[in-house]
C-alpha positions in Angstrom: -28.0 16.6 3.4 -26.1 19.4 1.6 -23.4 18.6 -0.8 -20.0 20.5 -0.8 -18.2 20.8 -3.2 -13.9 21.0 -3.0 -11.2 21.7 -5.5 -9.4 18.6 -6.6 -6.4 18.2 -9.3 -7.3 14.9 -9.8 -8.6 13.8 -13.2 -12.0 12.4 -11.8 -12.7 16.5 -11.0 -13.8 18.0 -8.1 -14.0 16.1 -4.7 -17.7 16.1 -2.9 -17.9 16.1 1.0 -21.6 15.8 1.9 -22.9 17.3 5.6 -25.5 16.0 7.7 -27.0 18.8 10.2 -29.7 18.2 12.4 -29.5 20.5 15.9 -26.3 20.4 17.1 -24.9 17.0 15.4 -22.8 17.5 12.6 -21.7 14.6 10.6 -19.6 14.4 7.4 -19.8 12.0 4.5 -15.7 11.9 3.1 -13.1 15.5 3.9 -11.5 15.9 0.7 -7.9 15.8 0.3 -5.0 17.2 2.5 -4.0 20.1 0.9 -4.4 24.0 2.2 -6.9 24.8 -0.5 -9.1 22.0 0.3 -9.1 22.8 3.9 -9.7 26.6 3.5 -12.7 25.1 1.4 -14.2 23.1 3.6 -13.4 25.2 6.7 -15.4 28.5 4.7 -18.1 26.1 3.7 -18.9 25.3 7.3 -18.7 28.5 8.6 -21.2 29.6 6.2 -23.5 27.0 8.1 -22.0 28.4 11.9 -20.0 25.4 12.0 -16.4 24.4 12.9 -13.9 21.2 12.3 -14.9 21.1 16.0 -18.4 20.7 15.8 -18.4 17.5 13.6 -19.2 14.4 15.6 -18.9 11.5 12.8 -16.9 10.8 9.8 -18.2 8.5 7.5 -15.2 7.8 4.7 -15.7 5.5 1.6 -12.3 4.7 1.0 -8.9 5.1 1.9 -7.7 7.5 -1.2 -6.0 10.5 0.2 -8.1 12.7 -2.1 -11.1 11.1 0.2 -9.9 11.1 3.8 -7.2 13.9 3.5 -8.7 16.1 6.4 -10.1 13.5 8.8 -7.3 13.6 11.4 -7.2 17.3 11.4 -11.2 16.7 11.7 -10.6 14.7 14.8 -8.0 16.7 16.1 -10.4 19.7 16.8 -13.1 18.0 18.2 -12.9 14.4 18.3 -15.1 12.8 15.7 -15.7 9.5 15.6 -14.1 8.7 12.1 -15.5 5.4 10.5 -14.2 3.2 7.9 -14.6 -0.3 6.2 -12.5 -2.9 8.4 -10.4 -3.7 4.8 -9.2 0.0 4.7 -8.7 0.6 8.5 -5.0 0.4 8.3 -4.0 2.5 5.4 -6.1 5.6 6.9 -4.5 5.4 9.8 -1.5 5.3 8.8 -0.3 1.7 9.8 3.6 1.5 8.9 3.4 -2.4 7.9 0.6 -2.0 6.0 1.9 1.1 3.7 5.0 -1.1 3.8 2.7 -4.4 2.4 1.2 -2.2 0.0 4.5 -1.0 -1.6 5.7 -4.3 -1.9 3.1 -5.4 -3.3 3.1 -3.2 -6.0 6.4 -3.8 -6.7 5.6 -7.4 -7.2 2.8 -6.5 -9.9 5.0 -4.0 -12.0 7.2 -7.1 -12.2 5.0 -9.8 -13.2 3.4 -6.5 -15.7 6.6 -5.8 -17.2 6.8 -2.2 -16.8 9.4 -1.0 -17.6 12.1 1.0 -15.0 11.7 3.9 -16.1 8.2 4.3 -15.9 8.5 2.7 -11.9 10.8 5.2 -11.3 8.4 7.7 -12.1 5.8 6.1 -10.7 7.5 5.7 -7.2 8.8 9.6 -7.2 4.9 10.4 -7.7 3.3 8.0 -4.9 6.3 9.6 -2.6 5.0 12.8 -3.5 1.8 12.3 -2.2 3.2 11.2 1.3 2.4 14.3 3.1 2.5 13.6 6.8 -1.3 14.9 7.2 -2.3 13.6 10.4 -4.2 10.0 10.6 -7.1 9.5 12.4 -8.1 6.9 14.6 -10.8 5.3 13.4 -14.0 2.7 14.1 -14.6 0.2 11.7 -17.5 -0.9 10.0 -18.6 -3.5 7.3 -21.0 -4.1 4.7 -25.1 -3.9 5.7 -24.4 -1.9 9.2 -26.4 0.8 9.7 -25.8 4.1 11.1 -28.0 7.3 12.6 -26.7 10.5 10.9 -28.3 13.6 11.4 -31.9 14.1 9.6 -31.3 10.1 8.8 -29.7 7.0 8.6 -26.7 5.2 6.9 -26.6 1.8 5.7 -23.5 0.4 4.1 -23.1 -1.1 1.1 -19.9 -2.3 0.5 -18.6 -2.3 -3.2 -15.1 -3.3 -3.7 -13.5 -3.4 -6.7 -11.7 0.1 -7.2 -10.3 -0.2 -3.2 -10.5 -3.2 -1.3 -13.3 -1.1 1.5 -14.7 1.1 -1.1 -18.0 1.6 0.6 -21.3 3.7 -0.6 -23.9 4.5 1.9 -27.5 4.0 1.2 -30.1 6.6 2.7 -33.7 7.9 1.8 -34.7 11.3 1.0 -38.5 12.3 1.0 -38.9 8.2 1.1 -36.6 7.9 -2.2 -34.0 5.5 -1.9 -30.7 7.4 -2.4 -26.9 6.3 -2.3 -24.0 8.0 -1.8 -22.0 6.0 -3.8 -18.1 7.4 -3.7 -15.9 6.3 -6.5 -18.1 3.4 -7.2 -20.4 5.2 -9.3 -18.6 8.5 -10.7 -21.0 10.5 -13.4 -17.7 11.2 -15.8 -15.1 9.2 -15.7 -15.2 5.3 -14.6 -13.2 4.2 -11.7 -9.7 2.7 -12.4 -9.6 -1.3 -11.1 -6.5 -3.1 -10.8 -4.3 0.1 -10.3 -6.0 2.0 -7.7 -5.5 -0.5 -4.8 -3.8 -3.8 -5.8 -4.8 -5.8 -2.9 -8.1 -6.5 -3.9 -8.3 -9.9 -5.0 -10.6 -10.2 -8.7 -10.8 -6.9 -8.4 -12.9 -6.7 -12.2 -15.5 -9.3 -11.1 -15.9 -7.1 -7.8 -16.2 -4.1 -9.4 -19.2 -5.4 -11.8 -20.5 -7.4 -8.8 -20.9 -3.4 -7.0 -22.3 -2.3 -10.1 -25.1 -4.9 -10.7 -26.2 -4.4 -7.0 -26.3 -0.2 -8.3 -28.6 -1.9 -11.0 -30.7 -4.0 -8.8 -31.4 -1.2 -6.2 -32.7 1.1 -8.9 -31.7 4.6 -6.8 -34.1 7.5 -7.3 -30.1 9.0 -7.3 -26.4 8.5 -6.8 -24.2 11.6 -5.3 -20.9 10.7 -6.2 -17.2 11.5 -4.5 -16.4 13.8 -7.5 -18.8 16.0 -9.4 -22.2 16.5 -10.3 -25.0 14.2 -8.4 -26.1 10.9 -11.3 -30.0 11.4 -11.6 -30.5 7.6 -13.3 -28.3 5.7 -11.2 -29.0 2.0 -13.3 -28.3 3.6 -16.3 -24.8 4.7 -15.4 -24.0 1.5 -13.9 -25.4 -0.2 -16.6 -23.2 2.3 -19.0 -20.2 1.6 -17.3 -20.6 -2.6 -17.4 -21.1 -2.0 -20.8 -18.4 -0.3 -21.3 -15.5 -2.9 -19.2 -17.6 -5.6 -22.5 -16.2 -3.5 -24.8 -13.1 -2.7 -23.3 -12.6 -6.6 -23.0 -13.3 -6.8 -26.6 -10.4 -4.6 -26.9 -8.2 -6.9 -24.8 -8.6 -9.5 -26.7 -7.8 -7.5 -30.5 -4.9 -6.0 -28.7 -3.9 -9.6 -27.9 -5.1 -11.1 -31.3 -2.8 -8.3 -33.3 0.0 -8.6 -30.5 1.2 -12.4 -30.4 1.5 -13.4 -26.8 2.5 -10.3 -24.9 2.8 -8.9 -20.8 0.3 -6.8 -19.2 2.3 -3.4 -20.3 2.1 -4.3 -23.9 -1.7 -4.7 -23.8 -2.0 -1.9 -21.5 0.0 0.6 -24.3 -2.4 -0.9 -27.2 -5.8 0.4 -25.2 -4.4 3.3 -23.6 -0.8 4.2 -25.5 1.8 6.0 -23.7 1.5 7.2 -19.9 2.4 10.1 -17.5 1.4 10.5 -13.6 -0.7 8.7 -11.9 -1.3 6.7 -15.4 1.5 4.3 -15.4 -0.1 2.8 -12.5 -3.6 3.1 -13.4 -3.3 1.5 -17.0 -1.5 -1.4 -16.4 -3.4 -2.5 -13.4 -6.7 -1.7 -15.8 -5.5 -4.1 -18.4 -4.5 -6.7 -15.4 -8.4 -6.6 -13.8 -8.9 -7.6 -17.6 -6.7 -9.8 -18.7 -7.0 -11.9 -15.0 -10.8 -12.2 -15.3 -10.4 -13.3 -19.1 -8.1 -15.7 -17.6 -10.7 -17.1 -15.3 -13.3 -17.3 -17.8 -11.3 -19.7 -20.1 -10.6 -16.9 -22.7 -7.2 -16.1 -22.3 -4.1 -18.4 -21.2 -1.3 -17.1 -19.0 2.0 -18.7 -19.3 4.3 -17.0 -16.5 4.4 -13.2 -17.4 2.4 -13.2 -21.2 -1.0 -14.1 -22.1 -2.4 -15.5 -25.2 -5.6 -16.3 -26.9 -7.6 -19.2 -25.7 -8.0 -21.8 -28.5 -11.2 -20.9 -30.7 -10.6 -17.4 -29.4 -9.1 -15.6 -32.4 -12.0 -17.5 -34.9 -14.6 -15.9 -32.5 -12.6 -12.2 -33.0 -12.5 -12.8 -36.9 -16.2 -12.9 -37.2 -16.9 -10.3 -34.9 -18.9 -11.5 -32.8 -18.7 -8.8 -30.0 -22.5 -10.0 -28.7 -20.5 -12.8 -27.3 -18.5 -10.9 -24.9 -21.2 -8.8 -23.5 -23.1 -11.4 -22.5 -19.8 -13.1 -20.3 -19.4 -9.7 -19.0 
């Protein structure tokens, strides 16, 4: 397996498409995004190898992100690869019209009940229609969690952890009889991966998300190769870093909501992360809503229509700072 790295403007940092070659198979893990640059990338860095879009037989993508599966129709369309995908994200990659259309409203619906404010969608909507670029979509083969799959030099096996998309998938492997994953935006070295705002369909999308990252914990990989940047040599300890860090986050939560009075998911969102631009205004919000809805499950925070509030007994807990508490919930 070789990794390849591909420019990205994205905040998460450089995309990684990773290339299985054994003989004359070629198979891809992710294509980047859609843009010329990426494809000039990806094209050079196969003709270093005497390869072509048209000699790649499979496509494995981990989630429907255009940043992701940007080039896997123009994959396809040169040879006809066989371009897989979790069943949840099938639609959206290929470019399903009442799908995108479900999506939209759906977002619509949470930037209501989050109270964000017009502007701020306006903004928001300008930027998501910016992204529609007409790249072509693939036709693709589904596939869902614990299904296995030959690759070149190996085998796949899915490992399906939702959370930031509803089919966010990794794919466990072994190299030199080390058990590896190539874990997508489910395990990024840098940054952690935005839930709530990155694909609002997912149901729970917080309790997911730590479900995924537990199971990272659990396995123990010998190493994670990420969709953006630098391979994660201790695996656990980054998923362990990361659960850590949505315990303090939710600590945060419930200050913001301690100092706040009863409040909507934009005011709580602009006391962790203050104002927004880009992408952000989607992103933060929908961060604080994973939070505040899995707070709300747990019996720690009341909603009443759009506004949340402190559970009873909540706000003595916060006054004696006893963070410990949290942790352990989360």
């Amino acid at each position: 397996m070789e990794r390849i790295p591909l420019s990205n403007a994205a905040f998460e940092g450089d995309n990684n498409a990773y290339l299985f070659t054994e003989g004359s198979e070629v198979a891809l893990i992710d294509t980047g995004d859609w843009t010329a640059t990426t494809r000039e990338q990806l094209e050079a860095a196969l003709a270093e190898r005497g390869l072509a879009f048209a000699d790649v037989d499979q496509v494995f993508l981990t989630h429907w992100h255009g940043d992701h599966t940007g080039l896997a129709g123009a994959i396809q369309a040169e040879g006809g690869a066989e371009v897989y995908v979790h069943e949840a994200d099938a639609p959206l990659v290929e470019g399903d019209e009442d799908a995108w259309n479900t999506m939209y409203e759906l977002q619509e619906e949470y930037f209501e009940q989050w109270g964000m404010p017009e502007e701020q969608r306006a903004v928001l909507r300008e930027r998501m229609s910016d992204a529609e670029t007409g790249a072509a979509s693939p036709t693709v083969t589904t596939f869902a969690d614990g299904e296995t799959f030959p690759v070149p030099g190996g085998e796949l096996e899915v490992v399906h952890a939702s959370g930031h998309a509803a089919g966010l998938c990794m794919f466990e492997t072994t190299f030199e009889g080390r058990r590896e994953v190539l874990s997508g935006d489910a395990l990024l070295p840098v940054y952690t991966p935005n839930v709530g705002g990155a694909d609002v369909r997912v149901d729970r999308p917080l309790e997911r998300y730590l479900r995924a990252l537990r199971g990272i914990v659990e396995a123990d990989y010998h190493r994670a190769w990420p969709g953006h940047r630098d391979p994660i040599d201790e695996p656990a300890d980054r998923a362990q870093h990361i659960i850590d860090h949505h315990a303090e986050r939710a600590w945060r939560v419930l200050d913001a909501l301690d100092r706040e009075g009863p409040c909507d998911t934009w005011t709580v969102s602009a006391a962790l992360f203050g104002d927004l631009e880009d992408i952000h205004i989607l992103h933060g919000p929908g961060e604080s809503y994973a939070h505040l809805e899995h707070l709300e499950r747990a019996g720690t925070v009341v909603r009443e229509e759009t506004e949340y509030r402190l559970a009873d007994g909540v706000a003595e807990v916060l006054a004696a700072k006893d963070e410990r508490r949290w942790h352990l919930e989360y």
